[in-house]
Backbone as JSON, one array per atom type, in Angstrom:
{
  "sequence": "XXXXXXXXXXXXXXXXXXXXXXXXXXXXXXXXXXXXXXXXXXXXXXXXXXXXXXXXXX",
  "N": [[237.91, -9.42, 102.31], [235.08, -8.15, 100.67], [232.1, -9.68, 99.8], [229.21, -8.7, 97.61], [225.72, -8.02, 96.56], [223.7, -8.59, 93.97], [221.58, -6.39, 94.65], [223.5, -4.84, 96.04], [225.44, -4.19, 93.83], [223.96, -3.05, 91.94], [223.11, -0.78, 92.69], [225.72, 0.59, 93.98], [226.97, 1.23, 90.94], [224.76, 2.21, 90.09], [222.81, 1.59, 87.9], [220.05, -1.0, 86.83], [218.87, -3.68, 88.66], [218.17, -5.85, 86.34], [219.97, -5.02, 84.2], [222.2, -5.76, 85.55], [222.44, -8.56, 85.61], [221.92, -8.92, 83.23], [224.17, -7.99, 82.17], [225.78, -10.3, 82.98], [224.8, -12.05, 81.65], [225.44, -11.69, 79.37], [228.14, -12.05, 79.96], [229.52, -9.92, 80.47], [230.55, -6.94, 82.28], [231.59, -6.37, 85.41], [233.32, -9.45, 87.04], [231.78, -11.95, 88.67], [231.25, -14.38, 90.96], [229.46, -17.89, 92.1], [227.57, -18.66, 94.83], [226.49, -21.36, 96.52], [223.25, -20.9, 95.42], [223.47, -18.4, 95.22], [224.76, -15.21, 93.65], [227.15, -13.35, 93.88], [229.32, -10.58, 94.12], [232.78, -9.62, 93.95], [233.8, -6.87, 95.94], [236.21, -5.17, 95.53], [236.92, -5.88, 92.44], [234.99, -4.97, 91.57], [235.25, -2.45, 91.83], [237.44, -2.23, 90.25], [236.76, -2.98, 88.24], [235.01, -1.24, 87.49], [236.56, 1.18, 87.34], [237.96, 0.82, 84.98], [235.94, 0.96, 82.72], [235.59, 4.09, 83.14], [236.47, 6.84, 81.04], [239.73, 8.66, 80.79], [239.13, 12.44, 81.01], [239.24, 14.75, 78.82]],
  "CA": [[237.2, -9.34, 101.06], [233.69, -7.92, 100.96], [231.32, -9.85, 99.0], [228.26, -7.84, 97.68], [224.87, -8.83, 96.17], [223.46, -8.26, 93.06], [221.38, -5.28, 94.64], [224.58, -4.03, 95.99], [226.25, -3.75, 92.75], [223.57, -2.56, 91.3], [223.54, 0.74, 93.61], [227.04, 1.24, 93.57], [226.96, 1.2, 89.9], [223.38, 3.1, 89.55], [222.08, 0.78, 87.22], [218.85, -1.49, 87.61], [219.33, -5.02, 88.56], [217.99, -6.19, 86.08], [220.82, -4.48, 84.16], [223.55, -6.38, 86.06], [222.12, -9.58, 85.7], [222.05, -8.72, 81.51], [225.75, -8.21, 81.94], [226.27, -11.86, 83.27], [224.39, -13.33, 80.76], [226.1, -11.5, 78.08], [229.5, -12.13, 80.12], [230.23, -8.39, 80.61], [230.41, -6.66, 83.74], [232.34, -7.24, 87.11], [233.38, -10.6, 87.53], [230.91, -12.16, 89.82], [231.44, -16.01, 91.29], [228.23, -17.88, 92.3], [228.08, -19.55, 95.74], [225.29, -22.23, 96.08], [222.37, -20.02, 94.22], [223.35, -16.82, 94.82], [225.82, -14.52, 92.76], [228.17, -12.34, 94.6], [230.48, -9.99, 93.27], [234.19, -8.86, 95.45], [233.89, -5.23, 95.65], [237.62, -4.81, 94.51], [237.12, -6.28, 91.33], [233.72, -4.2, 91.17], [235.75, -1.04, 91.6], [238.3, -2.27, 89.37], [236.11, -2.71, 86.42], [234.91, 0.04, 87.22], [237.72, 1.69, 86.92], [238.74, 0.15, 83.57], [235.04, 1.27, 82.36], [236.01, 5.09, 82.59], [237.46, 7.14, 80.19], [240.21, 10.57, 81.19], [238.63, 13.48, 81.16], [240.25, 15.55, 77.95]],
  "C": [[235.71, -9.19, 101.37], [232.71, -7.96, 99.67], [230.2, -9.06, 98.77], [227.48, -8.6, 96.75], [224.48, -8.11, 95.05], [222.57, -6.53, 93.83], [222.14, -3.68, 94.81], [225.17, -3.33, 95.01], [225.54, -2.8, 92.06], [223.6, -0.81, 91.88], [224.75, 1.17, 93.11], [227.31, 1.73, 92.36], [225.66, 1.98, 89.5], [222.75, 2.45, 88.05], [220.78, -0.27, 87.78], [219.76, -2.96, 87.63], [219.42, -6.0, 87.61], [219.18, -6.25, 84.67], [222.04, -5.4, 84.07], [223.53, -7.75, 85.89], [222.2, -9.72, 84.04], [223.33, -9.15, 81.26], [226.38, -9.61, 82.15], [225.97, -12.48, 82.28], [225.05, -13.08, 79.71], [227.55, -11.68, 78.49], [230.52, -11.4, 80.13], [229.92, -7.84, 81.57], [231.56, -6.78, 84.28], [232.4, -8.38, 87.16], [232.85, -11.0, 88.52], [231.35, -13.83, 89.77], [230.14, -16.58, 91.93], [228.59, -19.26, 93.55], [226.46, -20.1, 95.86], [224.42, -21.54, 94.91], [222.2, -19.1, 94.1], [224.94, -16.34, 94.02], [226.35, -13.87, 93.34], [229.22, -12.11, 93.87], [231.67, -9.07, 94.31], [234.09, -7.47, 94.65], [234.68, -4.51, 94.97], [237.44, -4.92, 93.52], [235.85, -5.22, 90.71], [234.32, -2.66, 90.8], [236.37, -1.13, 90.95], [237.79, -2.38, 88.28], [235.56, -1.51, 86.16], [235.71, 1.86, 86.55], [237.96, 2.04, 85.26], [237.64, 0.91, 82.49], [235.67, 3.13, 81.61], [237.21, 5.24, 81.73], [238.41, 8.74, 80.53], [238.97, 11.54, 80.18], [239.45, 14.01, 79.78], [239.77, 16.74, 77.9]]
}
């Protein structure tokens, strides 16, 4: 499992950090878990919301 950091996500995702950190507070996003005081989010689950995000092509 390959934890990633908020700047990570934010890349992968092409959004700003500031962005990803919105989504937590509003409780939307990637499921992220918070180890002492930082936030890390499992990549799988990152690609999997991602996933879920898009819509087919028609």
């Amino acid at each position: 499992m390959k934890l990633l950091t908020l700047n990570e996500v934010s890349e992968m995702l092409r959004v700003s950090p500031n962005t990803v950190s919105y989504w937590v507070y509003r409780g939307v996003g990637p499921k992220s878990v918070k180890v002492g005081r930082r936030r890390l989010w499992n990549e799988v689950e990152v690609l999997a919301w991602l996933e879920a995000q898009s819509t087919p092509a028609q």
